[in-house]
Kinemage of the C-alpha trace (Angstrom):
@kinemage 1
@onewidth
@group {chain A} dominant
@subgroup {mainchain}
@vectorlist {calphas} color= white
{ca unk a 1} P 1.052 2.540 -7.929
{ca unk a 2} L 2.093 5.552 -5.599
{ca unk a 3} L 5.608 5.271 -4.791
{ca unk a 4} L 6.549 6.749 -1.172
{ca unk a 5} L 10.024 6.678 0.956
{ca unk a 6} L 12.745 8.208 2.905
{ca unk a 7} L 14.721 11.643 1.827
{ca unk a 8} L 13.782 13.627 -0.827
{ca unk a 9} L 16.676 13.187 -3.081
{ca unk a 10} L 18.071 9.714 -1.726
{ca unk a 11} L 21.555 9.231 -3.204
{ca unk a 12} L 23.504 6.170 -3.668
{ca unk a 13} L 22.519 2.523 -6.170
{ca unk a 14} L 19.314 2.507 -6.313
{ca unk a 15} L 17.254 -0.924 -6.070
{ca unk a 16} L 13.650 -2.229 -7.089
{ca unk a 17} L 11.063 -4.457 -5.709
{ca unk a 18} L 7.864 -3.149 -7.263
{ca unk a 19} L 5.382 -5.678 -8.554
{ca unk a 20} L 6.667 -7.986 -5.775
{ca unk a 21} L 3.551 -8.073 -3.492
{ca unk a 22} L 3.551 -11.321 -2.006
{ca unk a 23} L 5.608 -11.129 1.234
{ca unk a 24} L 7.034 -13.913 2.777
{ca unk a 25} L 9.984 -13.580 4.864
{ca unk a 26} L 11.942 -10.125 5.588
{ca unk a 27} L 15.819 -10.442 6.493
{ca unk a 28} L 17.286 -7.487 8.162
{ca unk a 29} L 21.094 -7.084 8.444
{ca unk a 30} L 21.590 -4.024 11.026
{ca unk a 31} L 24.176 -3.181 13.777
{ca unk a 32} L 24.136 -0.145 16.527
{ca unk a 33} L 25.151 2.441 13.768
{ca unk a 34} L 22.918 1.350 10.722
{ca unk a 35} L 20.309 -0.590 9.351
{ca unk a 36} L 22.766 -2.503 6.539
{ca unk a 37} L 20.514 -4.333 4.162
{ca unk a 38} L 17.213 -5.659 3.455
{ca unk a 39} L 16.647 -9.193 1.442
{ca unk a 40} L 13.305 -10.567 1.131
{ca unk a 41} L 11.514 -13.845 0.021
{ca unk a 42} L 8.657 -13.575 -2.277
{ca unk a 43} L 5.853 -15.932 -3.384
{ca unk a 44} L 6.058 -15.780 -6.999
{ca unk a 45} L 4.335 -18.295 -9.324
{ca unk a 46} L 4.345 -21.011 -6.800
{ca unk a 47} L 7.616 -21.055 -5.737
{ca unk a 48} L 9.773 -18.933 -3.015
{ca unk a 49} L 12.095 -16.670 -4.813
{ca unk a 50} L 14.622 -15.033 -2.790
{ca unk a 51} L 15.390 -11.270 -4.021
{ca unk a 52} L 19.229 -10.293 -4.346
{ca unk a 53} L 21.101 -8.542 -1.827
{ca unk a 54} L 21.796 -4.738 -2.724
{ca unk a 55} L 24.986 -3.989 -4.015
{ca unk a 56} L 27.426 -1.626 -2.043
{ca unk a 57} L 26.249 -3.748 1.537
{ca unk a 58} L 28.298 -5.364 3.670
{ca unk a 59} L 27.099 -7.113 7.070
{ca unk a 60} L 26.665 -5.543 10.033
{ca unk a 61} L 26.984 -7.227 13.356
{ca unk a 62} L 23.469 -8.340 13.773
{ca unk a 63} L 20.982 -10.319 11.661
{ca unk a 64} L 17.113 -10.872 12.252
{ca unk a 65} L 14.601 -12.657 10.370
{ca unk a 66} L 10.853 -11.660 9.539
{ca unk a 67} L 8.234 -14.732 8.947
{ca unk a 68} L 4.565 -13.356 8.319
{ca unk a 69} L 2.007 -16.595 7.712
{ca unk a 70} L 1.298 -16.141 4.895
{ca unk a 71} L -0.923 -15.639 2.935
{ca unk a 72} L -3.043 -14.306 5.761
{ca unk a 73} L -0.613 -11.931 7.042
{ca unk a 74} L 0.228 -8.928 5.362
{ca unk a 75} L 2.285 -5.391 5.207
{ca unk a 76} L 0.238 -2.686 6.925
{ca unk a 77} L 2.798 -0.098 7.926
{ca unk a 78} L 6.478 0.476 7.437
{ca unk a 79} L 8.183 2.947 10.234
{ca unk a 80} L 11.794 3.881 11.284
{ca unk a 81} L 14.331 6.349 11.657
{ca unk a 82} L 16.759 7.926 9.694
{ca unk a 83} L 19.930 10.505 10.107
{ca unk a 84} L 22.131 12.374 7.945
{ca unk a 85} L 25.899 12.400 8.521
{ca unk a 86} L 28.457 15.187 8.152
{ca unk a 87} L 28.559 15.057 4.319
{ca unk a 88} L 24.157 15.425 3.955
{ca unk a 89} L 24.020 11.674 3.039
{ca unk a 90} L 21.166 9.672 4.853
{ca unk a 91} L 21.214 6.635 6.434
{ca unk a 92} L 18.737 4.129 8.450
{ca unk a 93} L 19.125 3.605 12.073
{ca unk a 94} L 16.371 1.703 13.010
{ca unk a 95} L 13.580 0.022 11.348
{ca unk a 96} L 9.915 -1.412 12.033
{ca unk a 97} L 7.426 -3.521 9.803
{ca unk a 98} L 3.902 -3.440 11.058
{ca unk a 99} L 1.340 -6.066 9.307
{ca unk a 100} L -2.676 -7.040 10.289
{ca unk a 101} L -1.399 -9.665 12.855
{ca unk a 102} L 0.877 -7.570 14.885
{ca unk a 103} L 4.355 -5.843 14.487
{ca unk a 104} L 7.841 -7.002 13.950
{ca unk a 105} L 10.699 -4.568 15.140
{ca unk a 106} L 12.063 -1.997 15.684
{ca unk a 107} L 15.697 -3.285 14.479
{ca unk a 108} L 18.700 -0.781 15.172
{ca unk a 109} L 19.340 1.730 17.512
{ca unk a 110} L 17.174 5.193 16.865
{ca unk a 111} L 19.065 8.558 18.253
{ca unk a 112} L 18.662 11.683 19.586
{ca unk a 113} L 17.883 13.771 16.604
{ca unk a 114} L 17.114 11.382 14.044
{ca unk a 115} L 13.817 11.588 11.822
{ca unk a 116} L 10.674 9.507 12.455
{ca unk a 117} L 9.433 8.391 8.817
{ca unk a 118} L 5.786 6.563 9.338
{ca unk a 119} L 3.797 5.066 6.374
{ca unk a 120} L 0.762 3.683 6.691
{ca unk a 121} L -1.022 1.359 3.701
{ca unk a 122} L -4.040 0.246 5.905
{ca unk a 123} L -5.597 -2.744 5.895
{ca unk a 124} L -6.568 -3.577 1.838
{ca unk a 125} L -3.085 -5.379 1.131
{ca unk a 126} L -1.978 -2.341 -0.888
{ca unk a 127} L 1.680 -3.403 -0.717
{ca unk a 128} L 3.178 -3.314 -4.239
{ca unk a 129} L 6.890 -4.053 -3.343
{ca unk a 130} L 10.179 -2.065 -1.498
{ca unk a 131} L 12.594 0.136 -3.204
{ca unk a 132} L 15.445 1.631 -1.710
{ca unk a 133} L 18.777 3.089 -2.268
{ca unk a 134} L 22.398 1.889 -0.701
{ca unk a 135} L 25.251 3.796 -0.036
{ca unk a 136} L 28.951 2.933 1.980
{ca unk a 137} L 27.911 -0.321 3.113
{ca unk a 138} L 24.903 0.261 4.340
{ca unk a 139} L 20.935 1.111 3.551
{ca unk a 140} L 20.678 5.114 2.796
{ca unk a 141} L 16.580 4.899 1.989
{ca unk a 142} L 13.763 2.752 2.318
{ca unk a 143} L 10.713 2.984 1.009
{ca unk a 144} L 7.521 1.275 -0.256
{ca unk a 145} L 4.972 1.211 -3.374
{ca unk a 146} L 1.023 1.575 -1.963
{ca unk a 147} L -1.492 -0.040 -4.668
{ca unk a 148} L -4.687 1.894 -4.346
{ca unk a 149} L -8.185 0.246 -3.968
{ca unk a 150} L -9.119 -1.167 -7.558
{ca unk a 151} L -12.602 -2.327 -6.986
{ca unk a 152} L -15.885 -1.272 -4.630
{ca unk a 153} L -15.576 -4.509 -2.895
{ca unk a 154} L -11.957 -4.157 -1.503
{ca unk a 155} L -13.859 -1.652 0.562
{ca unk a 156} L -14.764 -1.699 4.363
{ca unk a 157} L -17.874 -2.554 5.024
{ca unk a 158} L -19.153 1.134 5.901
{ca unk a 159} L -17.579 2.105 2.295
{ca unk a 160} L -19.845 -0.939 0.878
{ca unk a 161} L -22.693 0.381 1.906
{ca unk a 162} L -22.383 3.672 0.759
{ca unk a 163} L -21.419 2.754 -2.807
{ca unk a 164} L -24.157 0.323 -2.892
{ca unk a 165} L -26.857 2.659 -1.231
{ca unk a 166} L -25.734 5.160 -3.948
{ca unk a 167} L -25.759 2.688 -6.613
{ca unk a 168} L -29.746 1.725 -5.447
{ca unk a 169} L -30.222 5.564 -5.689
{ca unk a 170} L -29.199 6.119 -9.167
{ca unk a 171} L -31.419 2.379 -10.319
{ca unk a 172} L -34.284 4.111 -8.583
{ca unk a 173} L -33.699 7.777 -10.814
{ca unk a 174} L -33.487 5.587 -13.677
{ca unk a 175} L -36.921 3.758 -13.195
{ca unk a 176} L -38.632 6.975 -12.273
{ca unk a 177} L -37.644 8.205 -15.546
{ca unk a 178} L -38.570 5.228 -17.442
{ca unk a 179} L -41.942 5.072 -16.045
{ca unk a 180} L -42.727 8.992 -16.452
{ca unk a 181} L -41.326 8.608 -19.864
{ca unk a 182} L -44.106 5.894 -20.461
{ca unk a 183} L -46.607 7.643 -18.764
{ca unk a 184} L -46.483 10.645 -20.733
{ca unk a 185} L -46.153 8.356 -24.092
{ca unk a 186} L -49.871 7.029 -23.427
{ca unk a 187} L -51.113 10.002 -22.341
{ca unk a 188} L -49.835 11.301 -25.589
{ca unk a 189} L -51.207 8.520 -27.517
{ca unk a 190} L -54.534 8.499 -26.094
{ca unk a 191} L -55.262 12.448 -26.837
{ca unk a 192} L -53.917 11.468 -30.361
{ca unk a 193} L -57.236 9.081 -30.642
{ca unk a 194} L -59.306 11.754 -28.940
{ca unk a 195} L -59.746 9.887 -25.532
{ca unk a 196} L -59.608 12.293 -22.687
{ca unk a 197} L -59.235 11.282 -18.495
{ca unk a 198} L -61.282 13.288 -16.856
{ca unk a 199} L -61.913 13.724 -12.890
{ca unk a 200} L -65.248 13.745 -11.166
């Protein structure tokens, strides 16, 4: 799986969804200054597993909750903003989760001057989890896992097409080759016996 997310050297603990694909609820704990903490209920083996809250979190003022219908609704996007403070350390201020059905968000308060971090994982539920890291009480990165398309039929239908026009192609090289093989094995095995084709 690609792994993608905010800051290039995120600093604080450091926490681990991946594997965790199906997506059931989102909870996000935020307030005007940051977005706190993210908890999230999977589907897992037929039951609804709640993941753990990240250490070195605390509240914030204001609490929302995320409920996709699922199964048919999925992650397509994941968008925010983020800021550093006086010491270089990031920090989320707002937060936005985008799926096939619609979009839920943002939550938090963006500024003047923060950074716009957009990712986009399209519509072939190529969500492999969240990861993230948590510093002073609050969420310092965010980021996602992207699984990439495993098989031709997870496709679009214009990508269908071409794999299967191509596939017809290369059947259709192989039978021309077959029969000119065969053709030039009789015409071998007739000169052998002295019979010639001749025109008028």
């Amino acid at each position: 799986m690609i792994k993608i997310g905010t800051g290039a050297f995120p600093s604080g603990r450091a926490w681990d969804h991946m594997g965790r694909t199906e997506l059931v609820q989102i909870f996000v704990s935020y307030d005007d200054r940051a977005i706190r903490f993210l908890q999230c209920l999977y589907a897992e083996n037929g039951r609804l597993v709640l993941s753990e809250r990240p250490d070195d979190t605390y509240p914030g003022k204001k609490f929302s909750t995320v409920t996709l219908q699922y199964p048919d609704e999925f992650l397509t996007s994941l968008k925010g903003t983020c800021c550093s403070d006086n010491r270089g350390n990031e920090k989320l201020t707002s937060i936005e989760f985008g799926t096939n059905v619609g979009r839920h968000g943002p939550f938090g308060q963006a500024y003047e001057g923060d950074k716009y971090f957009d990712f986009q994982l399209g519509n072939h539920q190529a969500f492999g989890g969240f990861h993230g890291t948590t510093r002073s009480y609050l969420l310092g990165s965010i980021g996602v896992y992207v699984k990439p398309i495993a098989l031709p039929r997870n496709l679009n239908s214009d990508q269908q097409v071409k794999v299967l026009k191509s596939a017809n192609i290369d059947v259709w090289r192989q039978q021309a080759v077959m029969k000119l093989a065969e053709w030039i094995w009789e015409f071998g095995r007739l000169s052998a016996i002295g019979v010639y084709i001749e025109g008028d």
